[in-house]
C-alpha positions, 0 to 999 in steps of 0.5 A: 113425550108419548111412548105409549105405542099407539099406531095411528091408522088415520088423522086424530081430532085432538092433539097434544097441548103443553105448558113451559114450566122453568126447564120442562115441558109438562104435556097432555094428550089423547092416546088410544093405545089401550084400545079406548081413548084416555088421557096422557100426561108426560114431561120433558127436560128442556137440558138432556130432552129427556123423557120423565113422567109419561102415563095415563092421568086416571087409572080407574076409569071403565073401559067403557069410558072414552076421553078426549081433548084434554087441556092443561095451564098452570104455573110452577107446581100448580096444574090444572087439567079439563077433558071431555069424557063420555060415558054411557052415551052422556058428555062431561067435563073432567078437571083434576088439579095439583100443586106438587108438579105434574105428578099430584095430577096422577090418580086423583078422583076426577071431578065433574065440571058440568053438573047437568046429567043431561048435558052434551058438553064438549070442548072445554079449556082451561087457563091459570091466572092469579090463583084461580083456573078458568074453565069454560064448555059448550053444551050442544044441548043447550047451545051455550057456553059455560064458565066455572072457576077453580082454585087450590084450596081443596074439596070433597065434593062438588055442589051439585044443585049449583047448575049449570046457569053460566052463560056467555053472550052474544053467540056468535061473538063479535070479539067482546064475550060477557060472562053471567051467572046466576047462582052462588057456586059454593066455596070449599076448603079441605086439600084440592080444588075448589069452586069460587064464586064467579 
């Protein structure tokens, strides 16, 4: 799916992740190709293996600006994608959503999941169910885990005095995670994700 041209000199730390949808495959990836590592959108036809959408998922984004690790889930024409990017020395979690195939994620004003400016976030991930994308962080300044939940029903903005006060517990785990939060994030309406309660 990547014919984006990068020449790998040594072993990358993220590698593609993809999700099966009716006779497609709609992949997301790291490639440095440009020199800075962005994230990668592309399908496939599962019929003629033939190569459809294959490009960056954000088009304005500073070359200053590195991305990585990104995860995508949905189901149908609904997708959801969550990266780390660091800018100015600072970790955030990104999401971009859509509900008309892999091309609505295109282009789209990338939104901050992690709302501390202070944060250190990495390692996010995301998964679909019932509507609603689950997305989950750790912050390696706090040396917690972070949960926020999205769904396609639009927003403008995201509240920013909402925090980041979603823990889960114990850590390590012993295989069961319990999942607080003690603020109401508010619920938006309007044309793309929005956060809901949790």
């Amino acid at each position: 799916i990547d014919n984006s041209g990068w020449i790998v000199n040594s072993c990358p730390s993220s590698g593609p992740v993809g999700v099966s949808m009716s006779d497609s495959i709609v992949s997301v990836w790291m490639s440095a190709n440009s020199g800075t590592p962005r994230v990668m959108i592309g399908t496939a036809d599962y019929k003629n293996i033939g190569i459809g959408l294959n490009q960056n998922i954000t088009s304005t984004v500073p070359s200053t600006t590195s991305q990585n690790f990104p995860i995508i889930a949905g189901q149908w024409d609904v997708y959801g994608i969550v990266w780390e990017e660091i800018k100015d020395g600072k970790r955030f979690i990104k999401f971009v959503a859509g509900d008309k195939g892999p091309s609505s994620l295109l282009n789209q004003t990338a939104l901050t999941v992690n709302v501390d400016t202070n944060s250190l976030a990495k390692n996010p991930h995301v998964v679909y169910s019932n509507g609603i994308f689950h997305i989950t962080w750790a912050d390696n300044r706090t040396k917690k885990v972070y949960y926020r939940s999205a769904s396609i029903e639009g927003f403008t903005s995201i509240n920013k005095s909402a925090g980041n006060n979603t823990i889960a517990y114990p850590n390590p785990t012993n295989g069961i995670v319990k999942i607080e939060n003690s603020n109401s994030i508010k619920r938006y309406t309007g044309h793309i994700p929005s956060y809901a309660d949790v």
